[in-house]
C-alpha positions in Angstrom: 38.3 3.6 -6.8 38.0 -0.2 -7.3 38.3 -0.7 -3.6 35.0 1.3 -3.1 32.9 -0.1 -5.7 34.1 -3.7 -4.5 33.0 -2.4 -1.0 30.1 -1.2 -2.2 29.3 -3.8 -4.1 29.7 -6.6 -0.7 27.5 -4.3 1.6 24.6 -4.9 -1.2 25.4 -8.0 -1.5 25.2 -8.7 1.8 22.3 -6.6 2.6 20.5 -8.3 -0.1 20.9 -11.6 1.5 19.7 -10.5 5.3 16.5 -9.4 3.2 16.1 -12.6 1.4 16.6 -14.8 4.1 13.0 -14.5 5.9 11.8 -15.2 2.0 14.0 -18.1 1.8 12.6 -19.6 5.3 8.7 -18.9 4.4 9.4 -20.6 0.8 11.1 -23.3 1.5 8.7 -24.1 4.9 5.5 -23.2 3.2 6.3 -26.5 0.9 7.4 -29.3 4.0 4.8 -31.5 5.2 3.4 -30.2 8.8 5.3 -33.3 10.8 8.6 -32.1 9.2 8.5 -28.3 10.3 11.1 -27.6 12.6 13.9 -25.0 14.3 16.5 -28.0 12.9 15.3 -28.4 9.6 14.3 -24.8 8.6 17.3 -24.2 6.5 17.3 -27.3 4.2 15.2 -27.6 1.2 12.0 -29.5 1.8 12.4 -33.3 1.0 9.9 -34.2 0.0 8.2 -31.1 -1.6 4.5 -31.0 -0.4 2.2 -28.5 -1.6 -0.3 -29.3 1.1 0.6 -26.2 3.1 -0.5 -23.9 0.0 -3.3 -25.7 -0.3 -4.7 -25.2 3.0 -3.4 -21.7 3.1 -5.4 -20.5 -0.1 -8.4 -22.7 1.2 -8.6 -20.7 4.4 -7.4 -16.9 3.2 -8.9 -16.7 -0.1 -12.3 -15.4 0.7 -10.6 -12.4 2.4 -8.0 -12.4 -0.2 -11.0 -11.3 -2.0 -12.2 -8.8 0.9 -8.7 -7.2 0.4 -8.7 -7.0 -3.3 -12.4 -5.0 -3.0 -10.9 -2.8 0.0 -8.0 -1.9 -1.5 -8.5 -1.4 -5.2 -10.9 1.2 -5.0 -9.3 3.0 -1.6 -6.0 3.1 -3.8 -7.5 5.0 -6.7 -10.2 7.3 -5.0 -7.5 8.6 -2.7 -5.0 9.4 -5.4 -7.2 10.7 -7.9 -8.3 13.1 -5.0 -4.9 13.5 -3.8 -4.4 14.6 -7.5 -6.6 17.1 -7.6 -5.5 18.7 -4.5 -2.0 18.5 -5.6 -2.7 19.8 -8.6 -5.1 22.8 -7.4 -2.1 23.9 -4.3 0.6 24.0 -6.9 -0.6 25.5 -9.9 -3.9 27.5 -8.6 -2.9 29.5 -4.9 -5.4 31.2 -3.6 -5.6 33.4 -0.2 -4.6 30.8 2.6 -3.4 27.7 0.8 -0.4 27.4 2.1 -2.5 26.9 5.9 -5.0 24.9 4.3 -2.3 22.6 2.9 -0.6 22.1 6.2 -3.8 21.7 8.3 -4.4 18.9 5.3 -0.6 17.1 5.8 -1.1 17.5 9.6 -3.7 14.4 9.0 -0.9 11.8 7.8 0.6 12.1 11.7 -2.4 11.4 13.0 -1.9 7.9 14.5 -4.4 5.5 14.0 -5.3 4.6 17.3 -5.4 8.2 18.4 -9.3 8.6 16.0 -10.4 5.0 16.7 -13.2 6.2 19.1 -15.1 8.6 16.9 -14.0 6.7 14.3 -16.3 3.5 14.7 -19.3 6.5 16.6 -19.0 8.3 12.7 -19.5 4.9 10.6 -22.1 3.3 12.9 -23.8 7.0 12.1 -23.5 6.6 8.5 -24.8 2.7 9.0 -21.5 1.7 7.2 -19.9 0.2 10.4 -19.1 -3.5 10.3 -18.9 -3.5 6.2 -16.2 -2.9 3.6 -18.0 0.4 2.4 -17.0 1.8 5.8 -13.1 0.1 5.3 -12.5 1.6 2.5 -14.2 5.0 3.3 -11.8 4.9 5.8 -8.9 4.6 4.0 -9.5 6.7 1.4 -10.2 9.9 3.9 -6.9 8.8 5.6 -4.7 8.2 2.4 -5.5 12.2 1.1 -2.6 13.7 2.9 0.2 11.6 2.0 -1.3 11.4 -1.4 -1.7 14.9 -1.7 1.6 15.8 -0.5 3.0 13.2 -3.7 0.8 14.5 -6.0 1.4 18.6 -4.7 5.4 18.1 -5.2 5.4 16.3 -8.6 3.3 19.3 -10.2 5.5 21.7 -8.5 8.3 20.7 -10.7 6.3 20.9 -13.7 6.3 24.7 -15.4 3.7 26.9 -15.2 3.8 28.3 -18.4 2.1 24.8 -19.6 -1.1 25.7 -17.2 -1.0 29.3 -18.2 -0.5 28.4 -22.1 -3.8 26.5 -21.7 -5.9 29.0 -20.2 -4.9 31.2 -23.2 -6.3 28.4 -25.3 -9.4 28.8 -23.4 -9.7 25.8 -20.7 -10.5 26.1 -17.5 -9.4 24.6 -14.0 -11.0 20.8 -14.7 -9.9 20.6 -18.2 -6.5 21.7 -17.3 -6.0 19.3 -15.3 -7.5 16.5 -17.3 -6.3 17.4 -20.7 -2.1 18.9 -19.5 -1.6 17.7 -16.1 -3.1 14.0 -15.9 -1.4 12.9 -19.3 1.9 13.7 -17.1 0.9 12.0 -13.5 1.8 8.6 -14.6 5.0 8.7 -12.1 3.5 10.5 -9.5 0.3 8.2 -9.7 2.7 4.8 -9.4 4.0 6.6 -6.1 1.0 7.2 -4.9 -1.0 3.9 -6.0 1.7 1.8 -4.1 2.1 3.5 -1.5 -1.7 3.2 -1.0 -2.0 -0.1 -2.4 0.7 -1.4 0.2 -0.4 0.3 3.5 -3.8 -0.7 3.1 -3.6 -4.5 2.2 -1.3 -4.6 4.7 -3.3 -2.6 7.3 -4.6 -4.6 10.4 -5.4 -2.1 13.2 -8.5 -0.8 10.5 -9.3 -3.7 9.4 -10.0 -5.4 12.9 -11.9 -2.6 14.2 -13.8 -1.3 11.7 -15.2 -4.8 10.5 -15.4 -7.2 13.6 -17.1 -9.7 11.5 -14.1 -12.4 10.0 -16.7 -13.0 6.6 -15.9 -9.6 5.8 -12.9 -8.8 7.0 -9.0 -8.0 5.0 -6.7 -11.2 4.5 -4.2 -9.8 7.2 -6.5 -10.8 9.8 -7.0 -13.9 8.6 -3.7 -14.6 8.6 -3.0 -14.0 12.3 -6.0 -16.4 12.8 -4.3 -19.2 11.0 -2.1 -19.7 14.3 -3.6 -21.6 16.4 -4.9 -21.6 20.4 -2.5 -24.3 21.3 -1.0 -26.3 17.8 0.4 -24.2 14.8 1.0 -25.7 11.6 3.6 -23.5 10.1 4.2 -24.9 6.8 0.4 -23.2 6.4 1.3 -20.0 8.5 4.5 -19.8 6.2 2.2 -20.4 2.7 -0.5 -17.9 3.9 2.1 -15.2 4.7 3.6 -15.4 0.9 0.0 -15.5 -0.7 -0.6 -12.2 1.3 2.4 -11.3 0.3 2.5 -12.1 -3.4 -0.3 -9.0 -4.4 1.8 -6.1 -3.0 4.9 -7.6 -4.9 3.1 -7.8 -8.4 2.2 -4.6 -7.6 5.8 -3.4 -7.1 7.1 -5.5 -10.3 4.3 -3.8 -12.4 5.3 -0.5 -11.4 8.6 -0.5 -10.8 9.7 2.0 -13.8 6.7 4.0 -12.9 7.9 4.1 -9.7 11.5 4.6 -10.2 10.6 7.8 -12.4 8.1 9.1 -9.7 10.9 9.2 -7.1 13.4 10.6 -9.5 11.2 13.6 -10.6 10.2 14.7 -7.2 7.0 13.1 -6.3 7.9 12.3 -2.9 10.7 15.4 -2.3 9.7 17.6 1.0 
């Protein structure tokens, strides 16, 4: 038995480092100077430590840092609070043909992106929301309603029904329901959902490149592939940008980490 748990315990170990050392090279890169960069010095710790590479990095990527933070924020909640209430209404209030309605509404999360690109930018120029964030995170919030609805549909199917029916003896209806019984207990489900949203999105490209051609506007990750270069790269600033972009996604994750956890233990994303 000690055998195994000290086997175990190596394999993590040693998958923790393969995951760390990408982190290890970016960090430790990000703070050279641009002249010192190189395949022989990757591994050693910067000598001397120059913050020049952050600099640059947060001088060039913060404007659509702050593209990102307006896309995603309100494409996150919009598309679980919906999600929500479709979960909610599929598990606890079936009606004649759900169960189809449901999977015609799942069937959209295996939609690949490119596959709806075409009518895609025709619908938004339509609209006149093409080429803005309005249209971006319209976009992601109509695509983020299956996955979100599918978390949201399995976390209330473990909750018991006698709750719902105990408060339409008590005389409320379908919205307050929900909003007085159900949302009180979402918190899991809603960490699930809001980073798994909050992480697709930010780190979304193909959306982001199509929808808003115009680099003013457009999400940090597209930024970021701009900062290489046509024929120089200075990675210390590649290296620095990439762990800014990263850095909002991993808040995100520390933040909700228990949330999380309990949302994955209680069945929010079960099949």
């Amino acid at each position: 038995m000690k055998i195994q748990r000290l086997c175990l315990w190596l394999i993590l170990w040693v998958a923790l480092i393969v995951y760390l050392m990408p982190i290890y090279v970016m960090i430790v890169n990000g703070f050279r100077e641009a002249s010192s960069v190189s395949l022989d010095t990757m591994w050693q710790l910067p000598n001397p430590i120059s913050f020049q590479g952050f600099t640059e990095a947060w001088k060039m990527l913060s404007p659509n840092m702050q593209n990102s933070l307006v896309m995603v924020i309100p494409s996150a909640l919009l598309s679980s609070v919906i999600g929500a209430l479709n979960g909610y209404v599929f598990s606890k209030w079936r009606f004649r043909g759900s169960e189809l309605l449901f999977a015609l509404l799942l069937f959209g999360f295996f939609i690949p992106y490119q596959a709806i690109l075409l009518p895609l930018v025709r619908f938004l120029q339509w609209i006149n929301l093409y080429g803005t964030l309005a249209g971006l995170i319209l976009t992601h919030v109509v695509y983020g309603i299956s996955v979100t609805t599918l978390i949201f549909r399995n976390f209330y199917v473990n909750i018991p029904s006698s709750i719902v029916e105990a408060a339409s003896v008590d005389g409320a209806g379908m919205i307050e329901t929900f909003y007085r019984v159900m949302l009180p207990l979402s918190l899991p489900a809603f960490a699930v959902a809001l980073i798994f949203q909050f992480t697709n999105i930010w780190n979304d490209f193909l959306f982001g490149i199509t929808v808003v051609p115009n680099p003013q506007f457009q999400p940090v990750t597209i930024a970021l592939n701009n900062l290489s270069g046509s024929f120089s790269v200075d990675w210390n600033i590649v290296m620095a940008g990439a762990i800014l972009a990263a850095l909002p996604t991993a808040l995100v994750y520390i933040g909700l980490g228990k949330l999380f956890v309990r949302g994955l233990v209680s069945g929010a994303v079960k099949a």
